[in-house]
N, C-alpha and C positions, 0 to 999 in steps of 0.2 A: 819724155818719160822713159827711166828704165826700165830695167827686165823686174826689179823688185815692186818699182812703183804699178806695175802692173799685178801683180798676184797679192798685193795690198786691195789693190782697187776691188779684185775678183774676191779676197777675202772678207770683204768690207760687205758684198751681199750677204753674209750671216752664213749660219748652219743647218737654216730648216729645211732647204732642199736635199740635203744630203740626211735626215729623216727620215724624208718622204722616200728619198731611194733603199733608205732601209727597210721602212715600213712595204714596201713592193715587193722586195727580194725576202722579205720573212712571208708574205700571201704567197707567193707563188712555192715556197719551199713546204711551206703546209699544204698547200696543195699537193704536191707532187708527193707527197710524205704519206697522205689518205690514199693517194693514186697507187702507190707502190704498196700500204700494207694491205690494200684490198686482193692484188694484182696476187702477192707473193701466198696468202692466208689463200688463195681460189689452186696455189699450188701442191696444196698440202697431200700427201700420200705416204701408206705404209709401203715403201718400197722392196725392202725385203719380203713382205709376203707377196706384194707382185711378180718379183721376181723366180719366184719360188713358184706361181702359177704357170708362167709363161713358160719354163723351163718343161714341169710337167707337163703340158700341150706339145712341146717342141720335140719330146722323147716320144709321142706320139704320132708325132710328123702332122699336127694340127696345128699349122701355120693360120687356117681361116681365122680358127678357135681362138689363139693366141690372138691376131688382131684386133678380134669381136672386144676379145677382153682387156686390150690397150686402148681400145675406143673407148671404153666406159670410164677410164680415168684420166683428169685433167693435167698430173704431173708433169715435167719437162722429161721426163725420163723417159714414158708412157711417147710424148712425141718422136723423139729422137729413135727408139725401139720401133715404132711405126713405118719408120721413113728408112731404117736397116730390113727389119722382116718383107718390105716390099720391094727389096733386092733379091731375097733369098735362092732365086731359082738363078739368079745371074752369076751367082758365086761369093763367096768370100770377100775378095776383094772388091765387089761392086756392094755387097752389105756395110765394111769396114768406111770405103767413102761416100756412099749415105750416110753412115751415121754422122761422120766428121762435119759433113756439109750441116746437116741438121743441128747439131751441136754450135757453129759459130752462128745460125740464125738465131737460135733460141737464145746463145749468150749476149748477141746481140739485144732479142728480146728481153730479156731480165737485167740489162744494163742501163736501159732507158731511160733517162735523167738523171743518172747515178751523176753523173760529170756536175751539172749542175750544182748536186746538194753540196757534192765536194769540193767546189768552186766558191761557193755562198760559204761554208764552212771553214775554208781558208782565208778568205779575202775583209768578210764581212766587218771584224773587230778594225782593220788595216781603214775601211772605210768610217766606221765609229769613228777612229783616231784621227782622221784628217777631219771632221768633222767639227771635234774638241779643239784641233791646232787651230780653226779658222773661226771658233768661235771664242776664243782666247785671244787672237789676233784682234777681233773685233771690242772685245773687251777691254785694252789697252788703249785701245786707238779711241776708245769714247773716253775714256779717262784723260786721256791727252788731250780732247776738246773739251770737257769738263770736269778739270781736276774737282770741284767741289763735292764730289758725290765720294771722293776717297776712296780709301782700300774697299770700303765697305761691298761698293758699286763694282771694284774689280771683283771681288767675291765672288759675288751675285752674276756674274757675268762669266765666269769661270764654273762655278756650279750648274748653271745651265749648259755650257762645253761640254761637259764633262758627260750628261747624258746620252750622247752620242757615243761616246764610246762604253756605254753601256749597255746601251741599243744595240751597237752591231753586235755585242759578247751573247745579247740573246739572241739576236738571227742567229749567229754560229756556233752555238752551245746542240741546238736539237739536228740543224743540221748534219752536222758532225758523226752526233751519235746514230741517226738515221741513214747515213748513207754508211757508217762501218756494221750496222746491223743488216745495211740489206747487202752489202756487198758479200758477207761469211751466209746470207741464204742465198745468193750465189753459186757459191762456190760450192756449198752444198748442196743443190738441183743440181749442179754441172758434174759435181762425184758419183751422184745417183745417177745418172744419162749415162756416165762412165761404165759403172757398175754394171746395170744393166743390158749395155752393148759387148762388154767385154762377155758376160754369161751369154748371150746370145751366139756370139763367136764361135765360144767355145762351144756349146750344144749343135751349133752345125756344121762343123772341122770333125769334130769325135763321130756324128753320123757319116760324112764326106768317109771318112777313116774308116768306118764299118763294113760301109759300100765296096770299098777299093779290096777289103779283103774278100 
């Protein structure tokens, strides 16, 4: 038996198993989809007027205060600011790599199954389509053993194919758009962590500056 007669044979089991792998990969991306808008909606903060407190405490030289008041908010910015202000007695450059280190955990953290949705979102229609080709294949080949059921039977046998590639277009439709929605909040917690360590910087370099005169 050749190399064809063999992926006949394997095509000749049908396309429901490659449903069922559809129908998996769409639960688990809804899953991860509630996982991520709950994760992202618990990140939610007015950062500029955070910012705008912090800075106030900082011209004060109320670093506790500032703390107290980055504890009380969940943002990623609010972390990343925590994890510089408990450098501040060490210097600059020991605040600047706090923050860096805290900023790839946290990106890390707000990353977390993005690969997946984006993986599922690329591939998924790619899997519908093998699905169609191997249930077309199947289609043909009962036709070849029972010409009497005619086109009609191909038909019907190719319109059934064909939902598979239908299938995957809807695993990879929500996918898609959910992983480019969570990716731009992102990148948006990660400019706000920016933001907010860059003001932090600067309000303890301008005091450092103060000191030295």
């Amino acid at each position: 038996m050749n190399i064809v007669e063999y992926f006949k044979s394997f095509a000749l089991l049908g396309a429901e198993w490659v449903m069922w792998v559809l129908i998996a990969l769409s639960m688990i991306s809804v899953t991860i989809i509630f996982e991520r808008a709950i994760f992202f909606w618990g990140k939610r903060s007015d950062v500029a007027t955070l910012i705008d407190e912090i800075l106030a405490l900082l011209k004060k030289k109320d670093i506790k205060g500032a703390l107290k008041r980055l504890g009380n908010d969940k943002s990623t910015a609010s972390v990343v600011a925590i994890a510089a202000l408990n450098e501040a007695d060490n210097g600059v450059e020991a605040v600047e790599e706090a923050a860096a280190s805290a900023r790839i955990r946290a990106r890390l953290t707000l990353e977390k199954n993005l690969a997946f949705l984006g993986t599922v979102g690329n591939n998924a229609p790619f899997v519908g389509l093998f699905g169609t080709v191997i249930g077309i294949i199947q289609a043909f080949h009962e036709l070849s053993e029972n010409s009497a059921g005619g086109v009609s039977a191909v038909m019907s046998g190719i319109s059934e194919a064909l939902v598979a590639t239908a299938m995957g277009l809807l695993v990879a439709i929500p996918a898609v758009a959910a992983f480019n929605i969570f990716q731009r909040r992102t990148k948006a917690l990660l400019s706000d962590s920016d933001a907010i360590t860059h003001s932090i910087l600067a309000s303890l370099q301008g005091r450092i500056f103060k000191h030295k005169e």
